[in-house]
N, C-alpha and C positions, 0 to 999 in steps of 0.2 A: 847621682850617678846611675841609679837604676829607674829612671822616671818611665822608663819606657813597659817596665814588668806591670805597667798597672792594670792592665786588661787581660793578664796572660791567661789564665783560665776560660772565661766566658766567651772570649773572640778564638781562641785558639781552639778549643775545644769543636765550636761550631762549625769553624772554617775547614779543618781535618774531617767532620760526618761530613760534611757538605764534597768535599774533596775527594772523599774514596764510596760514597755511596752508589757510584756508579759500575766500582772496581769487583774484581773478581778478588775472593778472599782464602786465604789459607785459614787450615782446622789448625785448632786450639786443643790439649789435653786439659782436664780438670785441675782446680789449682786447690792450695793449701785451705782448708777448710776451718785452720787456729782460729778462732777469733781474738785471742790474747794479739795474735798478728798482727791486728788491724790491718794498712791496707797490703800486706803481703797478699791479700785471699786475690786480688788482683791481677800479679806478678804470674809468668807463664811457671809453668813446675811440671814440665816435658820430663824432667829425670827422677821427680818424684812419683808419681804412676797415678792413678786416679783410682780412689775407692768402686769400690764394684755398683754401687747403691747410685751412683753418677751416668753408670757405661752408658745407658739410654737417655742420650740425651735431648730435652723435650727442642718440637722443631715449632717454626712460625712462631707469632707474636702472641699467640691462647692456646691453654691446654685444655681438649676434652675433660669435663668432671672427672669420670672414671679415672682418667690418666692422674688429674691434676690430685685425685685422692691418694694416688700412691705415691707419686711426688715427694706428697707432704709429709707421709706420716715415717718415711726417714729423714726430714728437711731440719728438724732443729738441731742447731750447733752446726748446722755444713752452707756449703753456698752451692748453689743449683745453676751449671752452666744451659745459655738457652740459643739455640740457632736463628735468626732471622734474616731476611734478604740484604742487613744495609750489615749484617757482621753480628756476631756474638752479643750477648748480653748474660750477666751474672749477678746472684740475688743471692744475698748473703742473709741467712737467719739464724737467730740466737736460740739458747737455749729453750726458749719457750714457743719457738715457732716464729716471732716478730722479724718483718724484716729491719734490718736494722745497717746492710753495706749493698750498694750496687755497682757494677760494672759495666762498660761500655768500651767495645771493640773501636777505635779510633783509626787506624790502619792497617793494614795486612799485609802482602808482601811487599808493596812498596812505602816509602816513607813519604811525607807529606812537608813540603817548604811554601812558605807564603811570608808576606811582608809582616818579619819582627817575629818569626815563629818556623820552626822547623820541628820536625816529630818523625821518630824515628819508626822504621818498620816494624809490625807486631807490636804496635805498643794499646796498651788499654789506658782507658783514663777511670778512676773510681775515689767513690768515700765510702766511710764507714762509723757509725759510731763506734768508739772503745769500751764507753760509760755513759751514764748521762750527763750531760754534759762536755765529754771531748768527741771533737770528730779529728779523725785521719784522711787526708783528701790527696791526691796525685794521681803520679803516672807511673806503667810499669816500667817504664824506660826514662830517662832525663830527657825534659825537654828543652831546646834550645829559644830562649826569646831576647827581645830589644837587639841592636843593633849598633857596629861603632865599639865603642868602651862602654855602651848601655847596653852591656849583654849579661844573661846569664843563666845555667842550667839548673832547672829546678824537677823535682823527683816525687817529693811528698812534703808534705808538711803538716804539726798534728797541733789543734785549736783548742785550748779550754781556758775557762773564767775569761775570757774575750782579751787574750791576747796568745800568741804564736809559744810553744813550749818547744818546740824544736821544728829544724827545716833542713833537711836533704837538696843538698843543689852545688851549686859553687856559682861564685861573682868570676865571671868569663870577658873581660875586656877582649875586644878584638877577636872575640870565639874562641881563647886559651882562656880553661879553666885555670883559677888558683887553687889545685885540691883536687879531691875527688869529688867529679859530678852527682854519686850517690852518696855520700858519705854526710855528715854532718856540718852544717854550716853559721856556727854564728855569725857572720858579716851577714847575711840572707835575712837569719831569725831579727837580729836586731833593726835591722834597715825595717822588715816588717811591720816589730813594733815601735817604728818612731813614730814623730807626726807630720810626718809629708803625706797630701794628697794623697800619691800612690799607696801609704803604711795605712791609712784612713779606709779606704776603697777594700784592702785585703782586711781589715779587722772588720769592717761591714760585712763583706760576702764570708768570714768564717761566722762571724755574729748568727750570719742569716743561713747560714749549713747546719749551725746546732740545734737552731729553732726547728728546723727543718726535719733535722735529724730525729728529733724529740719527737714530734708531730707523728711524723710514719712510724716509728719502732712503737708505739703506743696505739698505734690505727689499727696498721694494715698487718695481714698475718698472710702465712705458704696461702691458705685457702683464698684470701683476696687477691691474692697474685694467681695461681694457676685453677684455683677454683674446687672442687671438691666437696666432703665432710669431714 
């Protein structure tokens, strides 16, 4: 009944940059820097205020060394919002400086609809690891995909030992959610881990988020991202 969610990530994610990369964007405030959060660090937090160590927030796609050194050496345990021409971008570093969650501005004031896929205004899309081994992956807003009674709203959802531990969304026949759209959703989680194609395709792309996730939080540090000592 949800055959249609099989792409909802990888097409919808692309078709939204591709969509607004042309558009004129609204400013973002700093968001929650928990890491316990997971992908809260994502979510807007316009009412929560932004650490002072953020207010300068770095512009374009590179940071000057100099710049990129003071950056860093308030970066571990926070995420560093970063301005560029296609919209925001946000880099999540752990305690030890590694990055380890990113974020990407998907929309801005307008919201974005395409075939099997709609996204709401201001919404980001991000992951993050929690640990080794789980990642947290979504959107700051529920997004809409599939079509018919093969709809449904999905939010986040967090990956470890290669199967689904929990999913935020609701199964939306007809675009009427059952439930709350953010809220917790076993019919989602489970349909995930069955073994339909579609359940197959989301255990592979979380499979290959962790590997992924591993790889960078172990690589790459503040200094390889904005550069510095």
């Amino acid at each position: 009944m949800l055959s249609s969610f099989a792409s909802w990530c990888a097409e919808t994610c692309i078709s939204a940059s591709e969509g607004e990369s042309q558009k004129p964007r609204q400013g973002f405030a700093g968001q929650n820097p928990v890491l316990h959060r997971g992908i809260e660090w994502s979510k807007s937090t316009l009412a929560l205020g932004l650490p002072e160590w953020a207010g300068k927030t770095a512009s374009g796609p590179a940071v000057a060394a100099n710049n990129g050194k003071s950056i860093c050496s308030s970066a571990n345990g926070k995420t560093i919002p970063v301005n560029s021409p296609s919209g925001q971008l946000r880099f999540q570093f752990n305690g030890q400086g590694n990055l380890v969650g990113f974020g990407l501005q998907l929309t801005g004031m307008n919201g974005v609809q395409g075939s099997g896929f709609s996204i709401p205004a201001n919404t980001f899309v991000g992951a993050t690891q929690l640990s080794p081994g789980t990642v947290q992956f979504g959107f700051s807003n529920p997004v809409n995909v599939g079509s018919g009674f093969s709809q449904a709203y999905f939010q986040t959802a967090t990956f470890s030992g290669g199967s689904f531990t929990s999913v935020q969304g609701a199964y939306a026949p007809l675009g009427i959610p059952l439930g709350s759209t953010s809220g917790n959703s076993s019919l989602l989680q489970s349909f995930l881990n069955g073994n339909s194609s579609t359940a197959s395709q989301a255990q592979n792309f979380g499979n290959l988020l962790t590997g992924v996730a591993s790889l960078v939080s172990s690589n790459v540090s503040c200094q390889n991202v904005f550069g510095g000592g």
